[in-house]
Kinemage of the C-alpha trace (Angstrom):
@kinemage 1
@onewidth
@group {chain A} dominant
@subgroup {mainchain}
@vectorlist {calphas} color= white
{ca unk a 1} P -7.814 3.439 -14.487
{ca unk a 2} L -7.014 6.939 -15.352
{ca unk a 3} L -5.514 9.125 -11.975
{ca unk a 4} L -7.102 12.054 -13.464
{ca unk a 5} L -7.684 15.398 -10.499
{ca unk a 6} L -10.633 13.591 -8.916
{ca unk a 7} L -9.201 10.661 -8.430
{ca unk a 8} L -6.436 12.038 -6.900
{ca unk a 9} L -8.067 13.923 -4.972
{ca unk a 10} L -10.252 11.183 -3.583
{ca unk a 11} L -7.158 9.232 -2.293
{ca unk a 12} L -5.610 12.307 -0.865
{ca unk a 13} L -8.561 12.623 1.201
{ca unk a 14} L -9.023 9.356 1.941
{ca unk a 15} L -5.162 9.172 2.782
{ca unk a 16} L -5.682 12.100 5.201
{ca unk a 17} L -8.918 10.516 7.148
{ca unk a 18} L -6.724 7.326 7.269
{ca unk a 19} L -3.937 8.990 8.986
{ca unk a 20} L -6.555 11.184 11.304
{ca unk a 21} L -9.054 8.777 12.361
{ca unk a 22} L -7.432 5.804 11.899
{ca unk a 23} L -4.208 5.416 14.150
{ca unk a 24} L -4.408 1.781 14.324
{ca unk a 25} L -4.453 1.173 10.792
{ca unk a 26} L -0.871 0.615 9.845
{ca unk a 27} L -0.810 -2.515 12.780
{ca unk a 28} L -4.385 -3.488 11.864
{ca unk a 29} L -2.803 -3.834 7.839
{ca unk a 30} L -0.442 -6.197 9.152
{ca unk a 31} L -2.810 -8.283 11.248
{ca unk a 32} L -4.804 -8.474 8.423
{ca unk a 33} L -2.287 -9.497 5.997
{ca unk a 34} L -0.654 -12.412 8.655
{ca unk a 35} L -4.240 -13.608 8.992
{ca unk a 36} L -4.828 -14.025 4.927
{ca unk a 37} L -1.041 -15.175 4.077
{ca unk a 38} L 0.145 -16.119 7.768
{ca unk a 39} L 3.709 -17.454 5.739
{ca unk a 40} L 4.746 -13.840 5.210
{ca unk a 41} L 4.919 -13.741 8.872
{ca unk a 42} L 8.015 -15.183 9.264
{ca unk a 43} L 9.473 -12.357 7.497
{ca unk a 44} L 8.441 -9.846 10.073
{ca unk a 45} L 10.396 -9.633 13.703
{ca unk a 46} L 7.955 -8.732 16.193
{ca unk a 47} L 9.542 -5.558 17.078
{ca unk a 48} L 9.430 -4.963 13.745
{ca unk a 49} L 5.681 -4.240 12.984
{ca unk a 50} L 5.686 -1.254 14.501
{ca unk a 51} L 8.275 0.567 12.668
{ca unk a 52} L 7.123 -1.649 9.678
{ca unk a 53} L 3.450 0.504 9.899
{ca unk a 54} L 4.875 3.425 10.156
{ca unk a 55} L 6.966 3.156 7.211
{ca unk a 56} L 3.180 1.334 5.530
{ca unk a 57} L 1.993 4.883 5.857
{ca unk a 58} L 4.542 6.833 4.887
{ca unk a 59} L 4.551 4.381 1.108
{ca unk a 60} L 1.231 5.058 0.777
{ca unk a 61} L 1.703 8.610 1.139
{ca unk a 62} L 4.512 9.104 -1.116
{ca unk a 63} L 2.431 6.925 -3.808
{ca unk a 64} L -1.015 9.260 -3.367
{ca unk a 65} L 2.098 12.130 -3.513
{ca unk a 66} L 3.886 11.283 -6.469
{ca unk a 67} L 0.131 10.556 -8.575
{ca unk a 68} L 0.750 13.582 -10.132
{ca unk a 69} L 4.644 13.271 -10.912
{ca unk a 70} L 4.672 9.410 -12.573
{ca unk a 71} L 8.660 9.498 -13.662
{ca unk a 72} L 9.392 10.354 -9.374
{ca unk a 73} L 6.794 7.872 -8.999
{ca unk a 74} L 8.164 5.245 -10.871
{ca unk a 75} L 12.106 6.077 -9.782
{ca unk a 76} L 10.701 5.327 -6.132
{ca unk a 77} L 9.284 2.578 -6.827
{ca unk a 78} L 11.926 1.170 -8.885
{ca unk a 79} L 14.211 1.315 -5.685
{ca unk a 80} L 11.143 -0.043 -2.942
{ca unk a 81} L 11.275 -3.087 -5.726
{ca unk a 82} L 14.743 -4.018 -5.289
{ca unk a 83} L 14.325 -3.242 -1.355
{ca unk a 84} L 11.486 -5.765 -1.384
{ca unk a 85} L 13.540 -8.225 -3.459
{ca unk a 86} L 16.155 -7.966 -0.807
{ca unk a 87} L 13.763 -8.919 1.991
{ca unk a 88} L 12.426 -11.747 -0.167
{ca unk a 89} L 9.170 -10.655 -1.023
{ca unk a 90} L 8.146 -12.399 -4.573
{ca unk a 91} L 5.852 -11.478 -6.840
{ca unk a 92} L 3.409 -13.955 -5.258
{ca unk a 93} L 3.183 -12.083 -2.174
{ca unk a 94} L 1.941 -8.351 -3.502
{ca unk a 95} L -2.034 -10.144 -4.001
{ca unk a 96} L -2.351 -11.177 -0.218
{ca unk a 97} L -0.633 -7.366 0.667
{ca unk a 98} L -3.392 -5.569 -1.492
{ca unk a 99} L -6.301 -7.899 0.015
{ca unk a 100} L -4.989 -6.834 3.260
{ca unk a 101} L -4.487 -3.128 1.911
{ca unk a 102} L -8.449 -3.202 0.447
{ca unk a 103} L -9.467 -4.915 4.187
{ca unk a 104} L -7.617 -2.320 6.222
{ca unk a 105} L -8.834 0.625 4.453
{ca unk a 106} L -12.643 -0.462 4.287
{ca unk a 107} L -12.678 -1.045 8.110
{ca unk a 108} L -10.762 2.156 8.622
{ca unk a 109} L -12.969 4.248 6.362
{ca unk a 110} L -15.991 2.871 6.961
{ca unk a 111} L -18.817 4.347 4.752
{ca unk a 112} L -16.333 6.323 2.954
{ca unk a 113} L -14.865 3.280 1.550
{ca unk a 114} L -17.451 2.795 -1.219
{ca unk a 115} L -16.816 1.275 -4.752
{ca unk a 116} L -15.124 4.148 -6.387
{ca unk a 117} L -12.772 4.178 -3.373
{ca unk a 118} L -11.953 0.645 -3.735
{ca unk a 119} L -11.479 0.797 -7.759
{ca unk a 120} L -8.649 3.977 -7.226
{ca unk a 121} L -6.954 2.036 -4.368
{ca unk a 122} L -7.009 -1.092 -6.203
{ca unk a 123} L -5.553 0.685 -9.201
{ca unk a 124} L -3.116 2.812 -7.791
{ca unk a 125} L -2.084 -0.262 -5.618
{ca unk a 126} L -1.552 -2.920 -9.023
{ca unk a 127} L 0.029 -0.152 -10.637
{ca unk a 128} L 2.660 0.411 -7.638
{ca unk a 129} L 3.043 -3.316 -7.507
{ca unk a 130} L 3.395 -3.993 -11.199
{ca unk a 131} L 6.296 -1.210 -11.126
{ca unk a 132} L 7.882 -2.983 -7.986
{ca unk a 133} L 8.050 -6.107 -9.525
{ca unk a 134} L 9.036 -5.373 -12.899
{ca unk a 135} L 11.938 -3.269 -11.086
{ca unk a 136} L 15.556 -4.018 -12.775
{ca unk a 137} L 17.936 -5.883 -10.822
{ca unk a 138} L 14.951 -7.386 -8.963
């Protein structure tokens, strides 16, 4: 999928409605994901979540952000790679995280969530974690 102006604009505005209506959306992502994979959990510390939702948000922003800059894009996500790598997150573990993404986002958008929303997210999401993974020094 291309991220031609539309699109982009559609997951800025989604990303924005997200962060306004949707507070609880970074802890519901986790819930979500421990209830579809519940072996990532151990990988989590409790006190964790919180600080790990916050920084959910902020990824998501910087990806929706760099849409129209790919080469910042991909440096970024080059380096979240290797930082994932470090924590022990495989390869296997990015399908469960974009289920949980795709579940989080259609309860917290509601309506808005229709099937051109899902496609971009989706896309934008595979693309992020195809860049992660294939990260060198991963």
């Amino acid at each position: 999928m291309a991220f031609d102006a539309d699109r982009i604009a559609l997951l800025r505005d989604q990303l924005a409605a997200l962060r306004r209506d949707a507070p609880d959306a970074p802890s519901e992502f986790y819930h979500a994901l421990f209830r579809i994979a519940p072996e990532l959990r151990p990988m989590f510390r409790d006190e964790d979540i919180g600080g790990q939702g916050a920084k959910f948000m902020a990824t998501l922003g910087l990806l929706v952000a760099r849409l129209s800059h790919p080469e910042a894009m991909h440096a970024e996500l080059v380096e979240l790679g290797r930082g994932h790598a470090a924590y022990g997150v495989k390869p296997r573990h990015f399908e469960p995280m974009r289920e949980a993404l795709i579940e989080t986002l259609r309860a917290s958008l509601g309506e808005a969530f229709d099937a051109e929303s899902e496609d971009a997210w989706r896309a934008l999401y595979d693309r992020a974690a195809a860049e992660m993974i294939a990260a060198p020094g991963r």
